[in-house]
DRENBA-888686 format. One record per residue (C-alpha): residue number from 1; x, y, z. Coordinates in Angstrom, 1 decimal, padded with zeros to 4 digits. Layout:
site num: NUM&u: X&v: Y&w: Z;
...
# end
This chain:
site num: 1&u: -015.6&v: 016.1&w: -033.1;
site num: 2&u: -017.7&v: 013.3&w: -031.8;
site num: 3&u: -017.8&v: 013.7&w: -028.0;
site num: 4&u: -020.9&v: 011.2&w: -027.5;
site num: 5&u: -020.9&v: 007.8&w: -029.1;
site num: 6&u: -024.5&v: 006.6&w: -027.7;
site num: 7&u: -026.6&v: 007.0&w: -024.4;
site num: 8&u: -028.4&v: 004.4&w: -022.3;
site num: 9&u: -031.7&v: 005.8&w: -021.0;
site num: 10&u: -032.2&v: 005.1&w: -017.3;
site num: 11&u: -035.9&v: 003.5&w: -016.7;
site num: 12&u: -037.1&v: 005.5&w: -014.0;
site num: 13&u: -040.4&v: 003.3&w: -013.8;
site num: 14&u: -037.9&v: 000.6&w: -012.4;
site num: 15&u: -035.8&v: 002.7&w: -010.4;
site num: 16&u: -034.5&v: 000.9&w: -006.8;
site num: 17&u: -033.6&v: 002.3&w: -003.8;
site num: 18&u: -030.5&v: 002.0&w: -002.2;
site num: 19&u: -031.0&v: -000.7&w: 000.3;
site num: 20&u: -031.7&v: -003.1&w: -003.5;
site num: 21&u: -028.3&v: -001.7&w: -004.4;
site num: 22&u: -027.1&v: -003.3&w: -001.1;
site num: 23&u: -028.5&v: -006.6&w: -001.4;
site num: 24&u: -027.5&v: -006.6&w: -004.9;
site num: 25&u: -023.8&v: -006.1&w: -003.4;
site num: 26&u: -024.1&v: -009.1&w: -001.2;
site num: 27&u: -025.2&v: -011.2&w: -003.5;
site num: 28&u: -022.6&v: -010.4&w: -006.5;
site num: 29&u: -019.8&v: -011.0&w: -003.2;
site num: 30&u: -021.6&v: -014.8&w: -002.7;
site num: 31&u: -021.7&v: -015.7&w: -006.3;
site num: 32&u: -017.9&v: -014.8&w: -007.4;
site num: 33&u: -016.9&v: -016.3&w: -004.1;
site num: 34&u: -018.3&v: -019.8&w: -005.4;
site num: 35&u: -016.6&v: -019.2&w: -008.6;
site num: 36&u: -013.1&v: -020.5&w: -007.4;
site num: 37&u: -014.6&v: -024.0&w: -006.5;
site num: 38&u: -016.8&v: -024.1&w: -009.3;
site num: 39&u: -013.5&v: -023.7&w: -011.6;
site num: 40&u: -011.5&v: -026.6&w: -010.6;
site num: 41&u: -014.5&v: -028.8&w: -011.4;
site num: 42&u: -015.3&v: -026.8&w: -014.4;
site num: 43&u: -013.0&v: -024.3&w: -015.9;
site num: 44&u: -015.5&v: -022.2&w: -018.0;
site num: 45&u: -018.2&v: -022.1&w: -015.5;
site num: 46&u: -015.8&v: -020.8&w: -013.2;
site num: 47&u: -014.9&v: -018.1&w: -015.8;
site num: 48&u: -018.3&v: -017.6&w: -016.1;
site num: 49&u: -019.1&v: -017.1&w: -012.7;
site num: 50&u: -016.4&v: -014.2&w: -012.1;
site num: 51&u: -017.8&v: -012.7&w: -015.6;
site num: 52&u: -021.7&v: -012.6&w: -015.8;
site num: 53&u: -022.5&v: -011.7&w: -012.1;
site num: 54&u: -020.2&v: -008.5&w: -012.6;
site num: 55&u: -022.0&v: -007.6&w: -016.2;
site num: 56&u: -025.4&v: -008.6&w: -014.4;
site num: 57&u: -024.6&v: -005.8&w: -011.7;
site num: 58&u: -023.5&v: -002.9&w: -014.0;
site num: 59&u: -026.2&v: -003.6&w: -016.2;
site num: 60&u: -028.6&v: -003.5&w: -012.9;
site num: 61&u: -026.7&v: -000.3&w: -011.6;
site num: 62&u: -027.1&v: 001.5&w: -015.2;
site num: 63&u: -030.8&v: 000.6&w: -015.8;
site num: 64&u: -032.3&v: 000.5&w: -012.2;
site num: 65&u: -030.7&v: 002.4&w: -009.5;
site num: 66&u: -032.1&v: 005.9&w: -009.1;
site num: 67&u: -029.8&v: 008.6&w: -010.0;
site num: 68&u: -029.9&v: 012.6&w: -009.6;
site num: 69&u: -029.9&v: 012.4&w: -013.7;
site num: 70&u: -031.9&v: 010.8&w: -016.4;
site num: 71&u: -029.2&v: 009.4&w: -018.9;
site num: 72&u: -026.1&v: 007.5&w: -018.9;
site num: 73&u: -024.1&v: 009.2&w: -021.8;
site num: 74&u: -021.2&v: 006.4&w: -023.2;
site num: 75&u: -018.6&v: 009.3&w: -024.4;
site num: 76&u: -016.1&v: 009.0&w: -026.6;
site num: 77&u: -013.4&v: 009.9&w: -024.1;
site num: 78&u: -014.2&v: 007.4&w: -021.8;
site num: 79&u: -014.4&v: 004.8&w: -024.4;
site num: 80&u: -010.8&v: 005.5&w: -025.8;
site num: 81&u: -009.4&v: 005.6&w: -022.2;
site num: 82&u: -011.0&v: 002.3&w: -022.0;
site num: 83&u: -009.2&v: 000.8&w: -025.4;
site num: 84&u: -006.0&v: 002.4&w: -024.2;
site num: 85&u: -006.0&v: 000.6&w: -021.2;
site num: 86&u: -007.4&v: -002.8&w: -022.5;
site num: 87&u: -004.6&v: -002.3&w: -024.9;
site num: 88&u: -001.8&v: -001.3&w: -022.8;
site num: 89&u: -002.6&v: -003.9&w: -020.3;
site num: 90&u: -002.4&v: -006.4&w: -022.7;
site num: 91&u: 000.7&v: -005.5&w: -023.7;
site num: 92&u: 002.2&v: -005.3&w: -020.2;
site num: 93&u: 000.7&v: -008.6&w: -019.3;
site num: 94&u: 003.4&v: -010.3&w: -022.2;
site num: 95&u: 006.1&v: -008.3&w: -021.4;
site num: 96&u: 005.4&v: -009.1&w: -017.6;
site num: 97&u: 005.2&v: -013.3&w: -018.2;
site num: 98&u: 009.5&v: -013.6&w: -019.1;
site num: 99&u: 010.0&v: -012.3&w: -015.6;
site num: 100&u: 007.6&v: -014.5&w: -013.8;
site num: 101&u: 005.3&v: -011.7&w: -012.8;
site num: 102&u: 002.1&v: -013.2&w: -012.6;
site num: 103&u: -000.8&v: -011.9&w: -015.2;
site num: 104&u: -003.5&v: -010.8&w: -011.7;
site num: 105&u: -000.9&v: -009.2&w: -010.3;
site num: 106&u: 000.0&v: -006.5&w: -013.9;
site num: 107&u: -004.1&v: -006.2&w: -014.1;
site num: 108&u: -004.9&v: -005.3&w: -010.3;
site num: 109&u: -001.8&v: -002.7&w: -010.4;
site num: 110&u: -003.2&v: -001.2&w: -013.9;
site num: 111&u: -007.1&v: -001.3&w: -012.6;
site num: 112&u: -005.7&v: 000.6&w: -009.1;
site num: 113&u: -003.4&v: 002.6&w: -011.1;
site num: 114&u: -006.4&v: 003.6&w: -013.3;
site num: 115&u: -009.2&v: 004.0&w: -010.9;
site num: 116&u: -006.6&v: 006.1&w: -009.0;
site num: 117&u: -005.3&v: 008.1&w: -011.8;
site num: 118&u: -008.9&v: 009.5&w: -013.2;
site num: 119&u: -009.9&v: 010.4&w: -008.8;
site num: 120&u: -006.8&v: 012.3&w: -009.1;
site num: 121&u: -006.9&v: 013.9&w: -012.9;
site num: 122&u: -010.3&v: 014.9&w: -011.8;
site num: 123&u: -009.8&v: 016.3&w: -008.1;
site num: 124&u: -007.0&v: 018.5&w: -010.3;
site num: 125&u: -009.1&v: 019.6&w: -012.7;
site num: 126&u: -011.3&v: 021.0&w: -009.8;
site num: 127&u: -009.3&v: 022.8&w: -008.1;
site num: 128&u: -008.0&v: 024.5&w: -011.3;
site num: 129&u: -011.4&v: 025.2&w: -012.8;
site num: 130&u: -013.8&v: 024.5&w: -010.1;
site num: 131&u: -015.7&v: 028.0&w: -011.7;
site num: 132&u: -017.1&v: 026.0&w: -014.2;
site num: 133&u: -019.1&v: 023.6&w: -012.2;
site num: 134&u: -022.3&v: 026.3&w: -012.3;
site num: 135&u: -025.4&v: 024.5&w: -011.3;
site num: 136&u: -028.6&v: 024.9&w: -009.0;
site num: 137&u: -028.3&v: 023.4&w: -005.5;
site num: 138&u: -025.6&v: 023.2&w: -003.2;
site num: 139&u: -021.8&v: 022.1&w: -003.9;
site num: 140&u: -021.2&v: 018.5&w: -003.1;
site num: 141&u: -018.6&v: 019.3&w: -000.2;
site num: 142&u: -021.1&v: 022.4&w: 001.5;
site num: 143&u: -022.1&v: 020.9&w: 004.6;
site num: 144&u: -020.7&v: 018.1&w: 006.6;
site num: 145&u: -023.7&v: 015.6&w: 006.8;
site num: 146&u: -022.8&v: 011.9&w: 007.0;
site num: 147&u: -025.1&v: 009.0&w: 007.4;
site num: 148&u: -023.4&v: 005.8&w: 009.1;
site num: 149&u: -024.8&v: 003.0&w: 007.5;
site num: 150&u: -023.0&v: 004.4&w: 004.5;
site num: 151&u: -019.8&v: 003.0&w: 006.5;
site num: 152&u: -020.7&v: -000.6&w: 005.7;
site num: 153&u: -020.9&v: -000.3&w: 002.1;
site num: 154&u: -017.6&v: 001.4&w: 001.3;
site num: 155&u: -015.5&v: 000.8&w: 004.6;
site num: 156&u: -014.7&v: -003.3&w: 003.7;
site num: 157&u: -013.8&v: -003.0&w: 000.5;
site num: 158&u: -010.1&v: -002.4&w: 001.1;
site num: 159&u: -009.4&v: -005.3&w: 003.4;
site num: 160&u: -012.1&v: -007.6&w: 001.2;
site num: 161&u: -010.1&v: -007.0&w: -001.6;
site num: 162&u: -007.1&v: -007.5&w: 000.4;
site num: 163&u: -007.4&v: -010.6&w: 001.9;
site num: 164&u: -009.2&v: -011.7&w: -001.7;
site num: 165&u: -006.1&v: -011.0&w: -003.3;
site num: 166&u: -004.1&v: -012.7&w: -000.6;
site num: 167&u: -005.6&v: -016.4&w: -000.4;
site num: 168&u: -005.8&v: -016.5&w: -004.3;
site num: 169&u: -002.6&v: -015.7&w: -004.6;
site num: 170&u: -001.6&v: -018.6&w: -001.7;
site num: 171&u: 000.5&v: -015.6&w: 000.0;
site num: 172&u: 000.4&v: -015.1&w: 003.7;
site num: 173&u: -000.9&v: -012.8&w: 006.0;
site num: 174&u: 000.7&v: -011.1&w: 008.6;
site num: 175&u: -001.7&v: -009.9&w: 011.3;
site num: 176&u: 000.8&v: -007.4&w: 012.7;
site num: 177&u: 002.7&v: -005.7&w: 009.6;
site num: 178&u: 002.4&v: -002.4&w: 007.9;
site num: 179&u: 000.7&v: -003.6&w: 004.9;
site num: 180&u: -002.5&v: -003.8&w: 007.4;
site num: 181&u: -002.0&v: -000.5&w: 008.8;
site num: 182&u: -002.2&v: 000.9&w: 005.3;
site num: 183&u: -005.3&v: -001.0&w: 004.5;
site num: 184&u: -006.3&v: 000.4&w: 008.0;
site num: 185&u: -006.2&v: 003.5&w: 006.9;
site num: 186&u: -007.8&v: 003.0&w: 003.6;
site num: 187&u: -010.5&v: 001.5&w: 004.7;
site num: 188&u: -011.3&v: 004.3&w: 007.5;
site num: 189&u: -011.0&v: 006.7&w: 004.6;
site num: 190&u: -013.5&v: 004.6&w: 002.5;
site num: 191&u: -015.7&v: 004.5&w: 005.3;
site num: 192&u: -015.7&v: 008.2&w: 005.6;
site num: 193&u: -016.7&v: 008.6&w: 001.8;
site num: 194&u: -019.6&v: 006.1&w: 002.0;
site num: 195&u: -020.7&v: 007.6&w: 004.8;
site num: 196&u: -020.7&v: 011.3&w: 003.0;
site num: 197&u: -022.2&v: 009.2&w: -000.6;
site num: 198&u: -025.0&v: 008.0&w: 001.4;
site num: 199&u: -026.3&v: 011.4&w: 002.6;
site num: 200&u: -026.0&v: 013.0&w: -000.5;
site num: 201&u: -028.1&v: 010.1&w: -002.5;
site num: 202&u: -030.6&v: 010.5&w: 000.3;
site num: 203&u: -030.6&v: 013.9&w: -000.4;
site num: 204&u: -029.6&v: 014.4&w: -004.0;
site num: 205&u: -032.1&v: 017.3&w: -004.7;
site num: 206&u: -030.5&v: 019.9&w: -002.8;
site num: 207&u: -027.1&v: 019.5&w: -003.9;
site num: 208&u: -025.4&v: 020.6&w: -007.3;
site num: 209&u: -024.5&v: 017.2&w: -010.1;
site num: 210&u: -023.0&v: 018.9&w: -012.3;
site num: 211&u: -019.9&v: 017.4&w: -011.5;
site num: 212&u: -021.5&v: 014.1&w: -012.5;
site num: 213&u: -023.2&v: 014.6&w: -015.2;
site num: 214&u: -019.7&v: 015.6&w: -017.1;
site num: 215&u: -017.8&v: 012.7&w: -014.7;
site num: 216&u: -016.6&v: 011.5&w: -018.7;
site num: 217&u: -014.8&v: 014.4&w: -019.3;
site num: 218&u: -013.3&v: 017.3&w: -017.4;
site num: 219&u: -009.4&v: 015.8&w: -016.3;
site num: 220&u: -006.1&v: 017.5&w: -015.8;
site num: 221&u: -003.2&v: 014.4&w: -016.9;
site num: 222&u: -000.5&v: 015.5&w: -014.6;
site num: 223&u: -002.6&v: 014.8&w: -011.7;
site num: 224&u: -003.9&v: 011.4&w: -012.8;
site num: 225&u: -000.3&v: 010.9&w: -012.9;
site num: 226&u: 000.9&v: 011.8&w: -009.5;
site num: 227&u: -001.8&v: 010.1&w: -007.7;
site num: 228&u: -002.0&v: 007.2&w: -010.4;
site num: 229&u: 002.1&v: 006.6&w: -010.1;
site num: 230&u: 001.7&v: 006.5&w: -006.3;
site num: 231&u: -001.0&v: 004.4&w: -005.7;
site num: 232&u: 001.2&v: 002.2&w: -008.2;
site num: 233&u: 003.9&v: 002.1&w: -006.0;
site num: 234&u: 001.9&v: 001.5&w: -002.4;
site num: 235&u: 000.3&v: -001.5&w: -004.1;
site num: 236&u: 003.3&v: -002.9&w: -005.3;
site num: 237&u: 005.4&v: -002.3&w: -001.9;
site num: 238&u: 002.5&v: -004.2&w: -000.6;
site num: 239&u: 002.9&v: -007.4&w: -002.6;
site num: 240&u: 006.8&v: -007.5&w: -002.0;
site num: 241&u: 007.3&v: -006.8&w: -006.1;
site num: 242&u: 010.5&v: -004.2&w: -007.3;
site num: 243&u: 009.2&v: -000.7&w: -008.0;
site num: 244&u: 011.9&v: -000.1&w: -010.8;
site num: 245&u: 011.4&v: -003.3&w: -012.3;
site num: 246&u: 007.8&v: -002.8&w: -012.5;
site num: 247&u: 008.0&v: 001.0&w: -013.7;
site num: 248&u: 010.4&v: -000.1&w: -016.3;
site num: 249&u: 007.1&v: -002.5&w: -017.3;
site num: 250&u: 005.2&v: 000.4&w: -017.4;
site num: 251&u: 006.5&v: 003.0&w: -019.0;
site num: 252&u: 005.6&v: 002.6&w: -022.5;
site num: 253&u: 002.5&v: 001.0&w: -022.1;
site num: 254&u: 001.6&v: 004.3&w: -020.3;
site num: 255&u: 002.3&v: 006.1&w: -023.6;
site num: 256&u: 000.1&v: 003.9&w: -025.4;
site num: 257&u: -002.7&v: 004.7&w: -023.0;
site num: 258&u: -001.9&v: 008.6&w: -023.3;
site num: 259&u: -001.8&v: 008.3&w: -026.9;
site num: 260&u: -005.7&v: 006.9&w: -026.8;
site num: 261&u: -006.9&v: 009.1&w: -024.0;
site num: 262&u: -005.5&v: 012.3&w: -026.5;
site num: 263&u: -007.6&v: 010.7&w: -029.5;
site num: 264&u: -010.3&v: 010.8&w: -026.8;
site num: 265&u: -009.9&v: 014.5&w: -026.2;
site num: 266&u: -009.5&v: 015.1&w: -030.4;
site num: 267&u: -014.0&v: 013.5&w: -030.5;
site num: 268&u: -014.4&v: 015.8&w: -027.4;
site num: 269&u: -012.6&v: 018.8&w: -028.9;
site num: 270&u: -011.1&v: 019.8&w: -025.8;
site num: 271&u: -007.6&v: 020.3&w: -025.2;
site num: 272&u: -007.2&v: 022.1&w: -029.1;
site num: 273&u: -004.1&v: 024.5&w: -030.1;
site num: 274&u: -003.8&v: 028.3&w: -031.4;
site num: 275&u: -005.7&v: 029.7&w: -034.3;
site num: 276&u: -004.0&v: 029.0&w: -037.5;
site num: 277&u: -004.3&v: 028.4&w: -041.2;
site num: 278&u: -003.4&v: 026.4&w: -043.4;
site num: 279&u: -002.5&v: 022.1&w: -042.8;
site num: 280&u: -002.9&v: 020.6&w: -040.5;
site num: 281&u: -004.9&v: 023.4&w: -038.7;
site num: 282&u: -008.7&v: 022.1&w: -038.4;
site num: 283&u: -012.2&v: 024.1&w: -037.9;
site num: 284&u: -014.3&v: 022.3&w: -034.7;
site num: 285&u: -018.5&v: 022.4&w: -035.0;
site num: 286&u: -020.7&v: 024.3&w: -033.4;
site num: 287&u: -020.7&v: 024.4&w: -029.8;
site num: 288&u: -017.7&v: 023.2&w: -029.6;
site num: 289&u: -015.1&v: 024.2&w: -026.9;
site num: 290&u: -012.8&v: 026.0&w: -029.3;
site num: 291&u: -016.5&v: 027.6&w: -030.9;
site num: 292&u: -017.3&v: 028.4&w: -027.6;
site num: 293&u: -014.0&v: 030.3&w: -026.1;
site num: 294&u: -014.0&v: 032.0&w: -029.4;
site num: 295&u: -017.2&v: 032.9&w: -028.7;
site num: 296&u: -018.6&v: 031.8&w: -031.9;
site num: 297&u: -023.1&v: 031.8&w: -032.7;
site num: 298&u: -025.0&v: 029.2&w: -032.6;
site num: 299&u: -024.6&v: 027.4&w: -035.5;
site num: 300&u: -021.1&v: 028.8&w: -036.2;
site num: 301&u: -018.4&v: 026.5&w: -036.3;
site num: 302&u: -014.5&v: 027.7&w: -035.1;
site num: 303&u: -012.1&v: 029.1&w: -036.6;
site num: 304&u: -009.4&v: 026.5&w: -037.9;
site num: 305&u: -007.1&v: 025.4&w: -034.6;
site num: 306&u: -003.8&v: 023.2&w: -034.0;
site num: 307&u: -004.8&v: 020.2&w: -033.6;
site num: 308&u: -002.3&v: 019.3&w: -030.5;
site num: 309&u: -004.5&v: 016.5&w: -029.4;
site num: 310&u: -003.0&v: 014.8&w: -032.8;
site num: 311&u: 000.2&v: 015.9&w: -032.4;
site num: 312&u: 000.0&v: 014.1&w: -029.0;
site num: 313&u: -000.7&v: 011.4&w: -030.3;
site num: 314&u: 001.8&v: 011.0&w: -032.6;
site num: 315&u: 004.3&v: 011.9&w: -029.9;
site num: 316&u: 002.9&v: 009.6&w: -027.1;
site num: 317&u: 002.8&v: 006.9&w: -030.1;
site num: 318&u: 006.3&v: 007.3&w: -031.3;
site num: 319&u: 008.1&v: 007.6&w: -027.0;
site num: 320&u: 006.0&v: 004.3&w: -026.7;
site num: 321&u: 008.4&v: 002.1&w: -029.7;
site num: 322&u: 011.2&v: 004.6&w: -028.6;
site num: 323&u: 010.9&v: 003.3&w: -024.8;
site num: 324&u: 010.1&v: -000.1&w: -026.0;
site num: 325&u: 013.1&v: -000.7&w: -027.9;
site num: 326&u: 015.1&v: 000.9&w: -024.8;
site num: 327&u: 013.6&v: -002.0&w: -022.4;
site num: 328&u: 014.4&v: -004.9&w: -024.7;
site num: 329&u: 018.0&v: -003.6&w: -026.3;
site num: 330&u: 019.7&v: -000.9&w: -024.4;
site num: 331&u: 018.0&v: -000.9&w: -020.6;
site num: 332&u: 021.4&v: -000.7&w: -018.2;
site num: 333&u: 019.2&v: -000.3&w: -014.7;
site num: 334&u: 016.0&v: -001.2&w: -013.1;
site num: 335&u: 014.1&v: 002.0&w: -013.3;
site num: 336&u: 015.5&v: 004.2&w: -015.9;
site num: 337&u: 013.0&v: 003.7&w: -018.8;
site num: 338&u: 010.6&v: 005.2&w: -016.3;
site num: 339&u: 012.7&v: 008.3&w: -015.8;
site num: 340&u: 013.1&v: 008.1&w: -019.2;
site num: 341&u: 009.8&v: 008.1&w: -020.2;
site num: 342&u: 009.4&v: 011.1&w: -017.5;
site num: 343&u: 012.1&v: 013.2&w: -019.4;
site num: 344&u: 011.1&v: 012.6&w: -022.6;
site num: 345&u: 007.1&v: 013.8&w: -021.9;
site num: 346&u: 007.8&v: 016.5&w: -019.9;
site num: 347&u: 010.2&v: 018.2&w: -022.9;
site num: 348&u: 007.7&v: 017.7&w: -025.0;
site num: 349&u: 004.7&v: 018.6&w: -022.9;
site num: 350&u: 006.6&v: 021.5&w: -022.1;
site num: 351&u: 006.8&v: 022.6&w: -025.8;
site num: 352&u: 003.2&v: 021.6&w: -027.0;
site num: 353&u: 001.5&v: 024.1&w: -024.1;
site num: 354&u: 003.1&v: 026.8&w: -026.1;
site num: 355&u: 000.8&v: 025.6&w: -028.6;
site num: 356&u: -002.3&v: 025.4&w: -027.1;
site num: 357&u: -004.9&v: 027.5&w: -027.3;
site num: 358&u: -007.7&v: 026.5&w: -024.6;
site num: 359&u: -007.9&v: 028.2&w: -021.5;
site num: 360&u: -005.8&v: 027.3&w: -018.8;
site num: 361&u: -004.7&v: 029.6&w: -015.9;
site num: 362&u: -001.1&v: 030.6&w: -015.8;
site num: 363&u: 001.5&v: 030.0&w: -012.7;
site num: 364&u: 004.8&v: 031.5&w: -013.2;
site num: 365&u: 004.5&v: 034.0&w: -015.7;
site num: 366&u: 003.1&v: 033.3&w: -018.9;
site num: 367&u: 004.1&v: 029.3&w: -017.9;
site num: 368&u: 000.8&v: 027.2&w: -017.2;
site num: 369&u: 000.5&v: 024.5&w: -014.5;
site num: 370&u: 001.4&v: 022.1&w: -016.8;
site num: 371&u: 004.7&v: 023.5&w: -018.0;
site num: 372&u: 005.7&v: 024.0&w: -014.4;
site num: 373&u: 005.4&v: 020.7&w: -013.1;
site num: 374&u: 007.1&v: 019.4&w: -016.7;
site num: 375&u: 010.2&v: 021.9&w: -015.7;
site num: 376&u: 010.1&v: 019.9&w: -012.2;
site num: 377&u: 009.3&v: 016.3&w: -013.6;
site num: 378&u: 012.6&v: 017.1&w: -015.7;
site num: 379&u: 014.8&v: 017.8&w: -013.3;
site num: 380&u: 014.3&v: 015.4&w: -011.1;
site num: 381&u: 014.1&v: 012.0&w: -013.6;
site num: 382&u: 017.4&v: 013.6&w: -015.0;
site num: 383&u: 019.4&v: 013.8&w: -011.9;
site num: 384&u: 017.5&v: 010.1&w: -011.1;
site num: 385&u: 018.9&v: 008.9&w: -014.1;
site num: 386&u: 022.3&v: 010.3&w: -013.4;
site num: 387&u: 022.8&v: 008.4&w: -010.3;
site num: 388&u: 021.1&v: 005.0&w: -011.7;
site num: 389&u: 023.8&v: 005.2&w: -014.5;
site num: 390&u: 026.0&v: 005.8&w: -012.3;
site num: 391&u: 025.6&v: 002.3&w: -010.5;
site num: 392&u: 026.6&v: -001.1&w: -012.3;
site num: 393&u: 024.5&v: -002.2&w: -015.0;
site num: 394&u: 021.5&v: -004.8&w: -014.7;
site num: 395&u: 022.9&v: -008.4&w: -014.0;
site num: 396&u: 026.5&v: -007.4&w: -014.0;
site num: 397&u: 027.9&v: -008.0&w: -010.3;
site num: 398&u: 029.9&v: -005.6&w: -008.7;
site num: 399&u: 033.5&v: -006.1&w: -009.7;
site num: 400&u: 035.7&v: -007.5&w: -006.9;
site num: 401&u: 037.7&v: -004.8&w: -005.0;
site num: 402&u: 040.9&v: -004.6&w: -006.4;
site num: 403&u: 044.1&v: -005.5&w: -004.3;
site num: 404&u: 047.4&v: -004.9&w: -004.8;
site num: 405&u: 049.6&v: -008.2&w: -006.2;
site num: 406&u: 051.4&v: -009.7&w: -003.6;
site num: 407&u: 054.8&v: -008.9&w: -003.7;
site num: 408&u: 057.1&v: -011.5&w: -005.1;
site num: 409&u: 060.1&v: -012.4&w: -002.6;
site num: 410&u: 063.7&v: -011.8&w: -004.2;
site num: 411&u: 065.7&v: -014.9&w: -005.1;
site num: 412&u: 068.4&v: -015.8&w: -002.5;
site num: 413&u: 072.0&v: -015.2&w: -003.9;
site num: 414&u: 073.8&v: -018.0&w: -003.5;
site num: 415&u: 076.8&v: -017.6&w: -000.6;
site num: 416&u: 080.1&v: -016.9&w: -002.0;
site num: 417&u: 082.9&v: -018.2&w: 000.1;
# end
């Protein structure tokens, strides 16, 4: 187990204030808007110009701006999700270039789908265990204070990235369409959060991090799924693209990802099977999880477990050749890999809680959250599928209605006298 790979000390004799963090918004905006002119004089200085302003600002965010805690921990869960989806991403991006679909458009949909999917694995994870989040001060959510100004950090960003997106692309915009309503609404509800994130920066002593401080770990997959998969689909309904040719895209390289975000979970020792004995069963260190919910000492490692992180892995590793070989030899319709891919994770998901051994509350019986929504996930990508293969297969046309052969007139017989 390995869960942290290195930590960046925040310099608190250089901390900023938020209104620095403003200016230093602005200013990254001005820069990468130049970068588009720059790069049809000069290709790498264009490159440059989109690249070093947005390392120059994290950089600045990490090692300036005050935060409620004093260290920036580089975990090795986050890292793997980032590999997985560097890798993944690549891969999409080849498989995407045969059917014309441009490169931006594979990496916007996998950074929404991403940024997305760990909001919603980790807004699932709280409602399941939000009794571990113990902590002096306040909860986050226990009053409503909001300060406005907050409004005009958060609220443009949907229709800045929008309309961004929209004159690089040379696409149109339609004043009156439902693609601005949406962003509409998005960008009300981002107003909303900056306006809350403000308030509780300006007042981050009464109020309870501990959320924060573990923001690297701490997810529950089917929800970074659901809410992933969806914001997935708005996005791409947006930009006029086919869901089921898109999610057929997907599919394995979402496999690849999971199979990284599991080795993650393996250095953080969370998500570990049953006590057993014997291969492959391994013992976790000290104050690990599984040390800890076995209530082990101080310096006493835990008893050997399942290692079902692995066995993930291997799973997630082998559905992502399976579904690959699928989408280049035997794919019949736009969308089935996808439902595929659903049916074949939620079997084995299904099978591997069984084996689990970390704590996880139970729904239906002795079934946990996970095994339910696997049951449902199931079902409905199976009868999906039954109905896509139903239909005729990709780039066959529908045959012709058949019609009867016209009938053929009898021969005259010849008069007789």
């Amino acid at each position: 187990m390995f869960p942290t790979l290195f930590q960046l000390p925040l310099w608190p004799t250089l901390q900023a204030s938020w209104k620095v963090f403003l200016i230093l918004i602005v200013a990254l905006f001005i820069v990468m808007s130049l970068a588009a002119k720059v790069g049809e004089k000069n290709k790498l200085m264009g490159q440059l110009l989109l690249i070093l302003p947005v390392a120059a600002f994290v950089t600045a965010f990490i090692a300036f701006v005050e935060t409620p805690f004093g260290r920036m921990p580089i975990n090795s869960y986050g890292f793997a999700i980032m590999v997985g989806f560097l890798l993944c991403s690549w891969v999409a991006v080849r498989r995407a270039k045969p059917l014309g679909i441009k490169s931006d458009f594979i990496l916007d949909l996998g950074i929404i789908c991403m940024i997305a999917g760990i909001i919603g694995a980790k807004i699932n994870y709280l409602l399941q265990y939000s009794h571990e989040l113990k902590g002096s001060g306040k909860s986050l959510w226990g009053d409503m204070g909001l300060n406005p100004l907050g409004a005009l950090l958060l609220g443009p960003i949907p229709f800045a990235f929008w309309f961004w997106r929209m004159k690089k692309s040379g696409e149109k915009v339609h004043l009156y369409s439902w693609q601005n309503g949406v962003l509409l609404v998005l960008t009300l509800f981002f107003a909303l959060v900056g306006t809350r994130v403000l308030y509780l920066y300006q007042n981050s002593s009464e109020f309870n991090w501990e959320l924060f401080k573990k923001w690297q770990s701490g997810f529950v997959l089917y929800g970074g799924l659901i809410v992933g998969v969806a914001a997935g689909v708005l996005y791409t309904k947006m930009r006029g693209q086919s869901v089921a040719v898109l999610a057929d895209l997907a599919a394995p390289s979402v496999m690849l990802a999971l199979a990284f975000g599991r080795i993650g979970c393996f250095l953080n020792g969370c998500c570990h099977g049953k006590v057993g004995h014997g291969f492959p069963c391994i013992s976790f260190p000290a104050d690990s999880p599984a040390a800890r919910e076995q209530h082990k000492g101080w310096q006493e490692p835990s008893d050997p477990v399942h290692p079902t992180q692995l066995h993930e892995t291997a799973a997630t590793l082998a559905f992502f050749f399976i579904l690959s070989w699928l989408y280049t030899k035997k794919r019949k319709a736009n969308g089935e890999i996808f439902l595929i891919m659903c049916m074949l994770y939620s079997t084995w998901r299904f099978l591997i809680e069984f084996a689990r051994g970390d704590e996880r509350p139970q729904w239906l019986g002795e079934l946990s959250y996970s095994q339910v929504v696997s049951l449902a996930v199931f079902v409905v990508a199976g009868v999906w599928l039954c109905l896509l293969r139903s239909r005729p297969p990709v780039g066959e046309p529908n045959p012709p209605p058949t019609t009867p052969p016209p009938a053929v007139e009898a021969a005259a017989s010849p008069k007789t006298a």
